[in-house]
C-alpha angles and dihedrals in degrees: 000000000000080000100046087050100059097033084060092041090054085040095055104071092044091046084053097052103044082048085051094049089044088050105044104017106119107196091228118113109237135213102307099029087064086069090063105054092075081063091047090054091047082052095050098045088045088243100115121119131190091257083070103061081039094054111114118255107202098325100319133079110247090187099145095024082064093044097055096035089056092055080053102045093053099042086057112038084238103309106163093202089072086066091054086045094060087037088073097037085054090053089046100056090041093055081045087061089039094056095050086054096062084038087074104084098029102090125097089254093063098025109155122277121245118231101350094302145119092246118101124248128255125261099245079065108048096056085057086053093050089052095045081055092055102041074058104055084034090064084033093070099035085058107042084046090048117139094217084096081067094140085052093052099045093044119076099203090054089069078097087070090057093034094063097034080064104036078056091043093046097052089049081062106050082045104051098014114041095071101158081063115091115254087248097047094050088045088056085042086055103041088065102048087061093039085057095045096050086060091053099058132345094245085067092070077075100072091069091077101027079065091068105095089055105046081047088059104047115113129274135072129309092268101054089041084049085049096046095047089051093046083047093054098041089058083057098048087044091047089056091050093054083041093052098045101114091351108158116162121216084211120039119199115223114222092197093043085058097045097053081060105058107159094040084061097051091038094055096045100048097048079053087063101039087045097097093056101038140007104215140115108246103006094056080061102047087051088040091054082044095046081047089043105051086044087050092053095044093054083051083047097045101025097052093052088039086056094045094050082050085054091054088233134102121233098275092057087269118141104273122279098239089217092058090058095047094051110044092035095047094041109027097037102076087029085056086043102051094038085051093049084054089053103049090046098053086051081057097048094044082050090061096030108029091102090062092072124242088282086082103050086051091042100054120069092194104076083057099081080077105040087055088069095065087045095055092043090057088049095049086034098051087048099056087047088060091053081049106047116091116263087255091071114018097089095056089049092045096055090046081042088056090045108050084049091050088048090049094044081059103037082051086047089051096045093045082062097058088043086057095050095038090050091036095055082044089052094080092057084046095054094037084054089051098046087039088065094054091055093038088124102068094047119104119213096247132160091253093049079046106044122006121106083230092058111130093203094049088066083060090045143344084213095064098183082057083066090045097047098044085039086067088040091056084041093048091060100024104248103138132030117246122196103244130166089024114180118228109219120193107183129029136173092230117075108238094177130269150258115250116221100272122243107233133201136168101280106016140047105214096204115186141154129128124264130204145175108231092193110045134067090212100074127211122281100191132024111202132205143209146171131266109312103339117134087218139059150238104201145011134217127200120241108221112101136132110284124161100131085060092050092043093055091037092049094223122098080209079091101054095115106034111121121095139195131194135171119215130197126243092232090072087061137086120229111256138045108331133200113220121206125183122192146189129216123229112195097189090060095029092236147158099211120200113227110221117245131037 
């Protein structure tokens, strides 16, 4: 039963996720994927070259993120779910790797020390011990399956993010935990996992350094440690002169610009850091300096005693406790690593993004993949402190330890909720985009599909000719299905809604009406509108307003958010009397249907 309950316990997040991505995953590529469609049309037509997966996006070399999202992309004929499929898959095999890294120290051999000394611990304790293990992995895998990355796991081009956290994860493994492999052997293992990371996103190129910890501790003498940290160190420096070869940034970040700001600097990466746990100016910065200051005093605690068993000596000058050896070296090693790999890659992050201003730190969940990490070093951290702290004291820190987990579980809980209404109040943009590039034909590029907030095309992309563009590349091989041939229909029998008399003023046109489709249970997400008699148009208004009078009078609570509301520059406009249309599609006609009114 003790089994089936955790089983069920370690399940549960990932049951919850894959339940949120089937719910709220809309199949439209959105902003960065576009960029990549001209690469998927070079692939197809045989013409691709190397130059083209090195190419910079957006300052980093996606090398291996472009390599893996073409095979999917052609395996699926671009279905973007495929990416979120391999998002999670990503997530799962990292907590998998997590979870043998905690494994390390709980085994009879390592079980914990009573009371400072060599003896082993009783088994009473050590079945508290085992628990206190599971309640962290537990909150190791509610956190690392949170659906406070939202924006990451709805959004197939973010799979990068998940894809370097586990190359990392996965050299701090071959380094700490694959201990039948030669020294030599699980440094080259390594090595590859970080080459392959620094050409997924430039943040990668960190975990060269935050490794260190980890090559220095792997076992020999001083000269071959010394040999192995400057070979270490010669792959990175190697690794940053392949990356720099025709590197040329579209946005360059000033040094000196950031360091007249320092507090904007500070401000911005410490709310980086408090952003999983609360959203808000101000406070996401005070969690995020005690998250930074708890992980600060956990590398003094274990690295003091890690240098002193280095040293061959205890911490009274004694000759070192080899259990103590075993133990810190084995369990805090990969845990300081790892924290010290978030760290670094939230610096380089508030380097790039710190002119933006905190809000967008606490704004953005995507930056929150990385943030996580630190989060789940300070759990597995916090646990191995307690198997380290005298008896005296270890029930006291393990209630306050309890607790704290208990507190985060429910703060993660509370957050997961907002993520579901936030995305859930976004879903309906999605949906009108998606059904936008299906009906990208008929849109005219005009200034209100360029450049207006409201813009259905601009959900998809602020760079609207990069949707056009991609959207010839899907038709050309037939990828995705495009309306054509639609039929306009101007009366109808069937009522679809109607367009209420606009409100004009002297720069703008406030159309506005409600739109349904009589005869289908799945209800229009846009409604678009043109001019006179013109089979194209100029704007589009979602369709998700409050509505209960016409579900009242329609009898169907189908129609409880069908009223829509747009405003329309003048500038789209011709001078002159103008006649205004707007218009439903109804994919299972294939028709273009007139709303009454106007």
């Amino acid at each position: 039963m003790k089994k089936f309950i955790l089983f069920t316990l370690y399940l549960l997040p990932v049951v919850l996720l894959i339940g949120f991505v089937a719910t709220f995953s809309v199949n439209v590529p959105i902003d960065d994927e576009w960029r990549l469609a001209s690469l998927f049309e070079k692939i197809a037509q045989g013409s691709v070259t190397f130059n083209d997966f090195w190419a910079l996006h957006s300052n980093h070399r996606i090398v291996f993120p472009k390599l893996i999202i073409a095979v999917l992309v052609f395996a699926s004929r671009w279905n973007i779910n495929y990416q979120l499929c391999l998002s999670i898959g990503l997530a799962g095999i990292t907590f998998m790797t997590l979870y043998k890294l905690s494994s390390i120290p709980v085994t009879p051999d390592f079980r914990p020390r009573e009371g400072g000394h060599g003896d082993t611990a009783p088994t009473k304790d050590f079945k508290n011990v085992d628990n206190l293990w599971h309640l962290a992995n537990i909150l190791t895998c509610i956190l690392l399956f949170s659906l406070v990355q939202h924006e990451n796991w709805l959004w197939g081009f973010q799979l990068a993010w998940f894809f370097v956290n586990l190359c990392f994860i996965a050299a701090v493994y071959a380094l700490v935990a694959t201990h039948k492999l030669l020294p030599n052997i699980r440094i080259s293992i390594a090595a590859v996992f970080c080459f392959i990371a620094s050409f997924s996103l430039a943040q990668g190129l960190l975990s060269w350094l935050a490794a260190v910890p980890a090559v220095v501790d792997l076992e020999g003498n001083r000269v071959q440690k010394k040999s192995r940290l400057i070979l270490w160190i010669l792959l990175f420096a190697a690794t940053c002169a392949i990356y720099s070869i025709d590197y040329h940034p579209s946005r360059k970040t000033s040094i000196i610009a950031l360091l007249n700001k320092p507090l904007v600097v500070i401000d911005y990466f410490l709310s980086l850091l408090g952003s999983p746990i609360v959203r808000f100016p101000g406070i996401s910065a005070f969690v995020g300096l005690v998250v930074f200051a708890i992980f600060g005093f956990f590398v003094w605690y274990f690295g003091k005693n890690i240098l002193s068993t280095d040293l061959g000596l205890g911490g009274d000058g004694q000759d070192a406790d080899p259990t103590i050896d075993l133990g810190l070296r084995s369990q805090a090693l990969p845990w300081l690593s790892i924290g010290l790999f978030s760290v670094l890659s939230a610096l380089f992050i508030t380097a790039g993004r710190a002119n933006f201003g905190a809000i967008q730190a606490i704004e953005s969940s995507r930056y929150t993949t990385n943030s996580i990490l630190l989060l789940i070093v300070l759990v597995q951290l916090g646990q191995l402190f307690i198997r380290e702290t005298k008896a005296l004291f270890k029930f006291n820190y393990k209630f306050i330890y309890r607790g704290v987990l208990l507190l985060l579980i429910g703060i993660i809980i509370v957050n997961s909720q907002k993520a579901i209404a936030q995305t859930s109040s976004a879903l309906v943009y999605k949906q009108g985009a998606q059904d936008c590039l299906q009906l990208i034909n008929y849109l005219e590029p005009s200034d209100f599909f360029n450049n207006s907030p409201e813009s259905c095309l601009r959900v998809l992309s602020k760079k609207t000719w990069l949707v056009r563009d991609g959207a010839a590349i899907l038709d050309k091989f037939g990828w995705r299905k495009f309306a054509k041939n639609v039929e306009f229909i101007t009366n109808t029998k069937k009522v679809y809604g109607y367009l209420d008399k606009p409100a004009t003023g002297d720069k703008f046109l406030k159309a506005a009406g409600w739109a349904v489709l009589p005869d289908n249970r799945k209800q229009p997400n846009i409604v678009l509108l043109s001019v006179g008699d013109k089979q194209s148009f100029f704007a589009n208004a979602y369709v998700n307003l409050d509505s209960p009078d016409i579900a009242k009078t329609l009898k169907s609570q189908l129609y409880n958010n069908a009223r829509w509301a747009v405003d329309v520059s003048g500038s789209n406009l011709a001078i002159g009397q103008t006649e205004i249309k707007a218009w439903v599609y109804n994919p299972v006609d294939n028709q273009f249907v007139q709303l009454r009114g106007g």
